[in-house]
N, C-alpha and C positions, 0 to 999 in steps of 0.2 A: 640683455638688460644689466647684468654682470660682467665685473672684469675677475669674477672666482665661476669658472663653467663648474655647474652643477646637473646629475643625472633630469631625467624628467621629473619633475614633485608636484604633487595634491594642486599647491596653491603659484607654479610660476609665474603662471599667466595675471599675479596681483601684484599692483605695486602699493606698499603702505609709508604715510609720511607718520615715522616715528617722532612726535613731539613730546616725549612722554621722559621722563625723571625717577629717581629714587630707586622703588621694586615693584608697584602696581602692574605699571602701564609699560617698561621695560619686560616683565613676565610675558604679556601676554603680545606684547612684537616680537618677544624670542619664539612662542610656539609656532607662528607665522612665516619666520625669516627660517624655521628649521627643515618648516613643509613647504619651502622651495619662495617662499613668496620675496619679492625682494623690495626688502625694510629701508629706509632711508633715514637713518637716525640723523635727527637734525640737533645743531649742537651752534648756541654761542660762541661766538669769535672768542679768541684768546682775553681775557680782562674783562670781559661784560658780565660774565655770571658771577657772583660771587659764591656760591654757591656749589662751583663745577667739581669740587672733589668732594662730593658728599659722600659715595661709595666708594670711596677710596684713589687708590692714584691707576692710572689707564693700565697696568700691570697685573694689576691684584687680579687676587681669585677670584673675589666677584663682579668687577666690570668685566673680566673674561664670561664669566658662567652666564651673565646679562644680556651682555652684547654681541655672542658669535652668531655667526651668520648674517650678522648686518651690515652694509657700507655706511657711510660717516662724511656729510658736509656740513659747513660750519654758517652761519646764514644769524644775520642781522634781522631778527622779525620787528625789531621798531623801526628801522630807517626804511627811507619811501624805494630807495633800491632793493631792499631785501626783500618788503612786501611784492613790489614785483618779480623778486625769483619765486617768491611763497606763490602766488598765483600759476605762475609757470608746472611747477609741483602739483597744484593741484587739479591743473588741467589735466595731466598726466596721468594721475592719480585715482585709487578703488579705493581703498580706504583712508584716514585719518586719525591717529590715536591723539589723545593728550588726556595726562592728570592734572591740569592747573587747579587752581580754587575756581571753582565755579562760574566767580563772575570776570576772573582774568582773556577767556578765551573771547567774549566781548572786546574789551579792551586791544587783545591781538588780531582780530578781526579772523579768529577761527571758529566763531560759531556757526552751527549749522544752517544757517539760513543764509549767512554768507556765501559759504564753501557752496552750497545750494547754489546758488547763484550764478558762481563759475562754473560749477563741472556737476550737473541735475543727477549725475550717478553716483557720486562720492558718499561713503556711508564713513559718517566721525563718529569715535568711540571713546567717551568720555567714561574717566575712573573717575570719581570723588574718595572724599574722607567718608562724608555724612549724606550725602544725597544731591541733585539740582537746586533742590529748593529746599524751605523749612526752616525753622529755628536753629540749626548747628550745619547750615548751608557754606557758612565763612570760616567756621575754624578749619584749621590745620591738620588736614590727616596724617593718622601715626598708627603702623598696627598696632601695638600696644595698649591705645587709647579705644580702640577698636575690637581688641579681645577684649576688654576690660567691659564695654556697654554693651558689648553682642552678646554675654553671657558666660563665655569661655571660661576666664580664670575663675568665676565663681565654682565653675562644679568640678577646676581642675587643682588637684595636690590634694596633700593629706589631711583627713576632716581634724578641726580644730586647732590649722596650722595658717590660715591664712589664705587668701586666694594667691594663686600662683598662673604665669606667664607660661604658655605653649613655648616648646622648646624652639622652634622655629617661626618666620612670619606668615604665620597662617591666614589671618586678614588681608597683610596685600598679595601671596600668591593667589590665596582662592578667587580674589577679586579680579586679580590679570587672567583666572582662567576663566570665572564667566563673562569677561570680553570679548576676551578670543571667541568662545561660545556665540557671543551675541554677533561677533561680527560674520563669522560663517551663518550664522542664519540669514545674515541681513545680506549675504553676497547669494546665498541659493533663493531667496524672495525674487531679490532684482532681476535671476533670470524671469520670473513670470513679468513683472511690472517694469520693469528698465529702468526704476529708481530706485536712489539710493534712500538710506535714513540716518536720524539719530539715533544710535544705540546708548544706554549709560548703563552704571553699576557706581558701588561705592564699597569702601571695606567695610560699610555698619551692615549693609543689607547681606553683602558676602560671609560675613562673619555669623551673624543671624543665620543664613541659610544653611551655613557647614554646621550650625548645633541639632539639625535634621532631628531624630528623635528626642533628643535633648526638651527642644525648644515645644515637640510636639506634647511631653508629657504635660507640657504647662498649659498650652494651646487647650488641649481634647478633654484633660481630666484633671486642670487645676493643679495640677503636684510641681511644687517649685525643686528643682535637682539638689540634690545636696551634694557638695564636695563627696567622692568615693576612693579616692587614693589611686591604687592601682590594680583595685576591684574593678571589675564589670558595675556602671550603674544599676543594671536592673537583673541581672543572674550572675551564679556562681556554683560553682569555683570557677572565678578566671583571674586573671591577673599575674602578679608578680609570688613567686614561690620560691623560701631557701632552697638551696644543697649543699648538701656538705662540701661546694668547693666553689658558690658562688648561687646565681638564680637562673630561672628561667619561668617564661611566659610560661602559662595554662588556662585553657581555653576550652571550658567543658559547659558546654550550652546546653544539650538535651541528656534526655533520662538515660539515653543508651549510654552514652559515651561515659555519664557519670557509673554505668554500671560494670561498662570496658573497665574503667579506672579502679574500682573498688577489685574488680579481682583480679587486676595488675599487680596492686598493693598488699595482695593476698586479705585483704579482709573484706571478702563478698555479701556480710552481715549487714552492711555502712548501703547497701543498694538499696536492700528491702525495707529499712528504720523507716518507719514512717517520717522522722526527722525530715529524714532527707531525700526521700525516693523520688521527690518529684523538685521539678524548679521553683517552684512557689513554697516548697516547703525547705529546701533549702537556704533560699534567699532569705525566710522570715529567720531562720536560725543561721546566718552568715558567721558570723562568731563562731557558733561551737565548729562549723564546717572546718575553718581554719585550723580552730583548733588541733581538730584531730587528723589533718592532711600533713600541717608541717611537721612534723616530729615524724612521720613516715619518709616526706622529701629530702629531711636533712641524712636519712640512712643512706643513699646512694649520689653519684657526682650529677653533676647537669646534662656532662656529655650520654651517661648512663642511659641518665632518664630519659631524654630523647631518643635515644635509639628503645627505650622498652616502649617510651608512648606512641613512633609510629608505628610499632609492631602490632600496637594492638587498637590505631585507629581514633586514639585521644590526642585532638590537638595541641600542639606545644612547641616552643620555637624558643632559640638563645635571644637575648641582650646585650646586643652588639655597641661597642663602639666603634667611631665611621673607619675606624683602617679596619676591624674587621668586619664590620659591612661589606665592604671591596674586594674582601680576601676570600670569601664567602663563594662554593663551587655556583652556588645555583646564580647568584648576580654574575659571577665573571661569565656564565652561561648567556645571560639575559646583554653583556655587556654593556650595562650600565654605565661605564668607566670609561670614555670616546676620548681615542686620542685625538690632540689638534696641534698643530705645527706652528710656535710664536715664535717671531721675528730675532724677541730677544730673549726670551728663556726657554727656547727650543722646544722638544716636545711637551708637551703638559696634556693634561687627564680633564676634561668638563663631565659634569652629569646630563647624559642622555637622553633620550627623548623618550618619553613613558608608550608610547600610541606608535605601534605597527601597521602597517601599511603593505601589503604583501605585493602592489603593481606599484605604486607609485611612492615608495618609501621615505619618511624623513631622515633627517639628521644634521650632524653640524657641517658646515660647509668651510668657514671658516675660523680665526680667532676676532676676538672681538677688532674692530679696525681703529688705529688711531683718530683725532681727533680733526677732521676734515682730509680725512684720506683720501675721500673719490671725491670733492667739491667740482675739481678738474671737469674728473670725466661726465661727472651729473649732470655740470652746467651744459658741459657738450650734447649731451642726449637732450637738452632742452632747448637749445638750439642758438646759443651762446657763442659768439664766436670768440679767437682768442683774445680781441680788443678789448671786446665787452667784459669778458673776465677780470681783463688788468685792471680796469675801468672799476667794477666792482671791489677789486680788494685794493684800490688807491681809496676807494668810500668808504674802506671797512663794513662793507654788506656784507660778506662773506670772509 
């Protein structure tokens, strides 16, 4: 099915038609295209999108990090020649992704009753902004717009500084991951039934579902979150703590660990306090907690403290920035760091594939593929011969 031979993977035996943009819908054809499935990112002829360098130019780090592992044709879906390569494809075809606005995939003749139509097993996997339907059905998805209503920035940053932006696009990845999700369910259903379905998601509802306890405080017992800085919302001590030579995480949940800790610090009195002996009673007095930990933390270095708090069992972990992320024994363990081999800036480093596989393993296969790189060889697997090909790109279908 490839012109990159790859070992056996999870998903070879699927082929998926990537119609998908931006980071949604890209996120979750890379978890696909990495467990062997083979993705066929479909991409506008040269001049027709205006749109085509949104993430940057076919080089960067992140059309790299996006698109490896997938082949690349280029396909006219308004004209009535490209529509017929699209049908071709879709005969061919397990799955279907796209993030359009909603009511575009109508318009392109990729909705599922269509796609239904031609090929009764084909499961399409629609990402939105806001949902299929409803009042904010039309507008424009943006993670951004999407931590901001799901709840996120209100309860993230420092109280009485403003709501504040997740460091990363937490809306459209979590939303590319529960596609992927949906679409592996919708592939192990079809073996009972032989059909396929419509799976959807959006970054409101993904974003919503990543605020998990968050969201349940409000849900179950009414309590709206309050912004907590880099506090634990609901126990403590955790969070962000001085040293005298910079910070480090801490992460002390139960009464033991808060008691490890107290005679780490040499003051074992701090366990029994009624203050503080328990997590409820420490939480209601968060304040004074602080108070009287930092002024201990700042007595020794980070690297220090780490090595006395695993000695003794109290979780805590450095503050990395991303080179020393990578630099880090336990990730270079985990190899997190995959090299991949590009045509023109030679070797390069992508982020790896979180999900172990110990028979049928993932990973990247390739670098991301220029922009109709295999149209060629696709149309051939479709059964195109070389006429019809010339034929097509004299029409600008391809």
């Amino acid at each position: 099915m490839s012109d990159h031979p790859t070992p056996q993977r999870a998903l070879s035996h699927i082929r998926v038609i990537d119609l998908t943009r931006v980071r949604a819908g890209p996120a979750c054809c890379r978890i696909l295209a990495d467990n062997g499935a083979d993705v066929i990112k479909v991409e506008a002829p040269e001049g027709l999108d205006p749109n085509a360098g949104i993430n940057g130019n076919r080089d960067s780090h992140d059309m790299q990090n996006l698109h490896r592992s997938k082949r690349s044709m280029t396909l006219n879906l308004k004209a009535p020649e490209g529509k017929a390569v699209l049908r071709k494809l879709i005969e061919s075809a397990d799955v279907v992704v796209e993030n359009f606005r909603p009511d575009v995939k109508y318009r392109l003749g990729v909705d599922y009753d269509t796609l239904a139509a031609i090929n009764p097993r084909i499961i399409l996997a629609s990402i939105s902004g806001f949902g299929q339907d409803g009042p904010y059905a039309k507008r424009p998805g943006f993670d951004q717009i999407a931590q901001g209503l799901g709840g996120l920035m209100a309860v993230t940053g420092i109280p009485g500084q403003g709501p504040m932006r997740a460091g990363t696009a937490i809306a459209d990845l979590s939303a590319g991951n529960f596609a992927a999700m949906g679409v592996l369910m919708a592939i192990i259903e079809r073996e009972q039934s032989g059909k396929g379905q419509w799976i959807h998601t959006s970054l409101l509802e993904a974003q919503i579902a990543m605020m998990d306890f968050q969201a349940a405080r409000y849900l179950v017992d009414g309590e709206v979150p309050p912004q907590a800085g880099n506090d634990h919302p609901v126990t403590t001590p955790t969070g962000v703590m001085p040293t005298a030579d910079g910070y480090l995480n801490l992460g002390v949940a139960g009464d033991g660990q808060w008691r490890s800790l107290c005679e780490e610090m040499g003051h074992p009195e701090h366990a029994t306090d009624p203050r503080f002996a328990t997590v409820e009673a420490r939480t209601a007095n968060r304040p004074l907690v602080r108070e009287i930990l930092e002024p201990l933390f700042m007595q020794d270095t980070t690297e220090s403290w780490l090595e006395r708090l695993e000695a003794c069992s109290v979780p805590a972990g450095p503050i990395y920035t991303m080179d020393k992320v990578f630099a880090d024994p336990q990730v270079e363990h985990l190899k997190m760091a995959e090299p991949v081999s590009h045509p023109r800036r030679g070797e390069i480093r992508l982020v790896a594939t979180p999900v172990h596989l110990t028979r049928t393993p993932g990973g990247i296969t390739h670098a991301a593929p220029d922009a109709g790189e295999q149209t060629d060889a696709i149309l051939g697997e479709l059964g195109f011969s070389a006429d019809e090909v010339t034929a097509l790109r004299a029409a600008k279908a391809v």
